[in-house]
C-alpha positions as CSV (number, residue, x, y, z in Angstrom):
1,X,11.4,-48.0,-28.8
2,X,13.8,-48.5,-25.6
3,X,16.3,-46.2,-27.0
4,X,13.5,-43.2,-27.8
5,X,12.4,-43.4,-24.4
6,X,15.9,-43.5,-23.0
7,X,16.9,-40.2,-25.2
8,X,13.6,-38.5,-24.5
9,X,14.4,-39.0,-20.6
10,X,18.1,-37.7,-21.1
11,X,16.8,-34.7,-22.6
12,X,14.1,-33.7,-20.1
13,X,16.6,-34.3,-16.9
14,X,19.4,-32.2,-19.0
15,X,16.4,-29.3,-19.8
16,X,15.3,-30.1,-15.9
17,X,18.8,-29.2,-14.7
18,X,19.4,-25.8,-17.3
19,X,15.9,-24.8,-15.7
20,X,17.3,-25.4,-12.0
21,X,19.8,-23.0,-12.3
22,X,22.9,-25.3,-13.8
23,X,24.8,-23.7,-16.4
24,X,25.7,-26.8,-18.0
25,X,24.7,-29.8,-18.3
26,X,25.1,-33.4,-20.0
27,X,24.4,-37.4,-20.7
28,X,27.2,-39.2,-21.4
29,X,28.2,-42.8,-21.6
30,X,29.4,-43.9,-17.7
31,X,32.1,-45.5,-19.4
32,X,34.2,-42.2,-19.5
33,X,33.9,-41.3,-15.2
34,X,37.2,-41.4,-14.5
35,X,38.2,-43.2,-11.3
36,X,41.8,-42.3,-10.1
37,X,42.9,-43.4,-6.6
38,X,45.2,-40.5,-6.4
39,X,41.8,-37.8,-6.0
40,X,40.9,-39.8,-3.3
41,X,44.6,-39.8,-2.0
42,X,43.8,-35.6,-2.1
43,X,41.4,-36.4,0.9
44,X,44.4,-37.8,3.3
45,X,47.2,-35.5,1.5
46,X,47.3,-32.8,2.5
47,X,44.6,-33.8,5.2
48,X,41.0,-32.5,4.6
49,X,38.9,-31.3,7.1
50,X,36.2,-33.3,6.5
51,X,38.1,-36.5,6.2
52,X,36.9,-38.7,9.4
53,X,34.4,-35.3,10.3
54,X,31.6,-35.8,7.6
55,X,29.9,-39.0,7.3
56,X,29.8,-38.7,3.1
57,X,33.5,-38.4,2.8
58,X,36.5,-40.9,3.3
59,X,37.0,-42.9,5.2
60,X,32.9,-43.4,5.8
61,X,31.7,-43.3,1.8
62,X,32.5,-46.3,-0.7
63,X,35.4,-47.2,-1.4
64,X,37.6,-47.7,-4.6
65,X,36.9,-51.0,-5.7
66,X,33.0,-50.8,-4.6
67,X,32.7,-48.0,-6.7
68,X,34.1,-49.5,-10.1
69,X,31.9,-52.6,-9.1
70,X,28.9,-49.7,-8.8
71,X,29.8,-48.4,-12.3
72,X,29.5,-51.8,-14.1
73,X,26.0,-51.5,-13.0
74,X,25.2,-48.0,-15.0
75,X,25.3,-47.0,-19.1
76,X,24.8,-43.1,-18.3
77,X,25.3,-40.6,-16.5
78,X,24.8,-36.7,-16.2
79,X,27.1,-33.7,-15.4
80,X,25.7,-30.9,-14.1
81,X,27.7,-27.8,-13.6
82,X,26.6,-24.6,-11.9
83,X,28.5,-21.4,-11.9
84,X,29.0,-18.7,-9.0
85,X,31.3,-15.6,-8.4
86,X,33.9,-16.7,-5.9
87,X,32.4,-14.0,-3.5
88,X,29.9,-16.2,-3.1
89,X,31.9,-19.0,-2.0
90,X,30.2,-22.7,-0.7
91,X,27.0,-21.1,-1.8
92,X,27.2,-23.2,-5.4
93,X,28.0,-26.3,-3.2
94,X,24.8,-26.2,-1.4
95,X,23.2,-25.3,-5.1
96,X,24.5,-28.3,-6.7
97,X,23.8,-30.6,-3.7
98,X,20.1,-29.0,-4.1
99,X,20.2,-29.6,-7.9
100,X,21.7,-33.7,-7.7
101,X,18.6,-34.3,-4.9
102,X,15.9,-32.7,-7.0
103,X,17.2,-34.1,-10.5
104,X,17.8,-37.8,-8.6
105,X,13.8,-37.5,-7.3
106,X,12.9,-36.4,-10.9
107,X,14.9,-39.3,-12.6
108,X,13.1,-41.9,-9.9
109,X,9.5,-40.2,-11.1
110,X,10.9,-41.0,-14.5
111,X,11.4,-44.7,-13.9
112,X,15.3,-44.4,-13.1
113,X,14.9,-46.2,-9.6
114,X,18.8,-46.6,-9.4
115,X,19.4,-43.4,-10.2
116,X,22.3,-41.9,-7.9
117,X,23.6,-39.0,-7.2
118,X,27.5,-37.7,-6.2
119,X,27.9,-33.6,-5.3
120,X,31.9,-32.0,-5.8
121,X,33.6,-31.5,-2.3
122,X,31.8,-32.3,0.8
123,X,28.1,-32.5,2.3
124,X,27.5,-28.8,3.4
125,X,24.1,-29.7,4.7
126,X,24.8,-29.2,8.3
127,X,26.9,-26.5,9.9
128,X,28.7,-29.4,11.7
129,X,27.9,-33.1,10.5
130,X,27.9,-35.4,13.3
131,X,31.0,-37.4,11.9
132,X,32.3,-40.7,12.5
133,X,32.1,-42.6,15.5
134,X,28.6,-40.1,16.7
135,X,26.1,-41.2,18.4
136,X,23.6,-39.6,16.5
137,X,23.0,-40.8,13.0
138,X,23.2,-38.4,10.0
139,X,20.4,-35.5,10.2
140,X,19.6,-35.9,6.4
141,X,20.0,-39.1,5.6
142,X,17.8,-38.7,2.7
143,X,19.6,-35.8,1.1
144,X,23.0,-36.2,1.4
145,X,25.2,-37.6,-1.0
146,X,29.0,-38.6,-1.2
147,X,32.1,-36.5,-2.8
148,X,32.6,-37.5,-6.2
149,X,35.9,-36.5,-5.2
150,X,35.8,-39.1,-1.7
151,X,34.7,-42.0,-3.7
152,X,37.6,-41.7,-6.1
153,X,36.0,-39.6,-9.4
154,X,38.6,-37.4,-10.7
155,X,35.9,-34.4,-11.9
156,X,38.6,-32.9,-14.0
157,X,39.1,-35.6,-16.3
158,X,35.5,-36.9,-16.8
159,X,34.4,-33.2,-17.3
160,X,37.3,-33.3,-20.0
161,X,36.4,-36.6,-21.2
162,X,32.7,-35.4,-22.2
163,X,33.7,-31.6,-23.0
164,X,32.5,-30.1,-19.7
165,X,35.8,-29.3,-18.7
166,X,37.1,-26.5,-17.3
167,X,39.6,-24.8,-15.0
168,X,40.5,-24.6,-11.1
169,X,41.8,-21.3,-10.0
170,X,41.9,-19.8,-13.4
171,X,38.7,-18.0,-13.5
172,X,36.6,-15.5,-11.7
173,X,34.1,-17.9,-11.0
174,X,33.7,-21.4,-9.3
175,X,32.3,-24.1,-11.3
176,X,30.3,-26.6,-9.0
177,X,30.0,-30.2,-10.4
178,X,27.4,-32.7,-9.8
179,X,26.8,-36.4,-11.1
180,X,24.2,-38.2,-11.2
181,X,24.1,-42.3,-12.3
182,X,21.7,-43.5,-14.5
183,X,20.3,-46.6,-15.5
């Protein structure tokens, strides 16, 4: 009975995100995230902009070792991609930022109370995030969510790893990846 449930909630979060505008979409076993501390290396070489400046990214959001522990923790998980024309640039960042929130708060409705969710590149919430060391706290604490990318996820591979994958650079369109940790 456990399991039915379990399928039937998979399949209304991935038919939850296709309605919210992601182009893709799937459950997979959180076994096959791929944790590489080289993509987190990317955040210090060359140095990012937002590295030190935005309070979900390195060196502020979890580190290596916290996040494996985090993973133990988890069976599944779901990839969300969302497609825009490169015109349209950080536009598909705040739109999978958007879909991880609304598909977390649905997963929590569902029961999934440690449901968590990871956006691809940087919180884009603010123009400016106050960064580290402010004096004023985070201006969305309740909507913003670490890089998959800061934390240590290489999104390459595990989009690979589940046949999500697809290419940087290669195409006329950005892909936008989202995760999102389920129990």
């Amino acid at each position: 009975m456990a399991n039915q449930i379990e399928t039937d909630t998979h399949a209304k979060l991935v038919k939850e995100a296709l309605v919210q505008e992601a182009f893709k979409a799937k459950v997979f076993r959180a076994e096959k995230i791929v944790v590489d501390p080289r993509v987190r290396l990317k955040c210090r070489v060359p140095l990012c902009n937002a590295y030190g400046h935005n309070l979900m990214c390195p060196p502020n959001s979890l580190d290596l070792d916290e996040l494996k522990e985090i993973l133990t923790h988890y069976q599944w998980a779901l990839l969300v991609q969302i497609k825009t024309p490169y015109a349209e640039g950080f536009l598909g960042a705040k739109k999978v930022h958007k879909l991880i929130n609304h598909l977390e708060k649905e997963a929590n409705r569902m029961g999934l109370v440690y449901a968590a969710g990871f956006i691809g590149g940087e919180c884009k919430l603010c123009e400016q995030c106050v960064g580290q060391g402010s004096q004023e706290p985070c201006r969305h604490p309740f909507q913003a969510r670490p890089s998959m990318e800061g934390v240590g996820i290489d999104v390459l591979r595990t989009a690979k790893n589940i046949g999500l994958d697809f290419e940087i650079n290669h195409s006329p369109e950005l892909i936008w990846n989202g995760l999102l940790l389920l129990e």
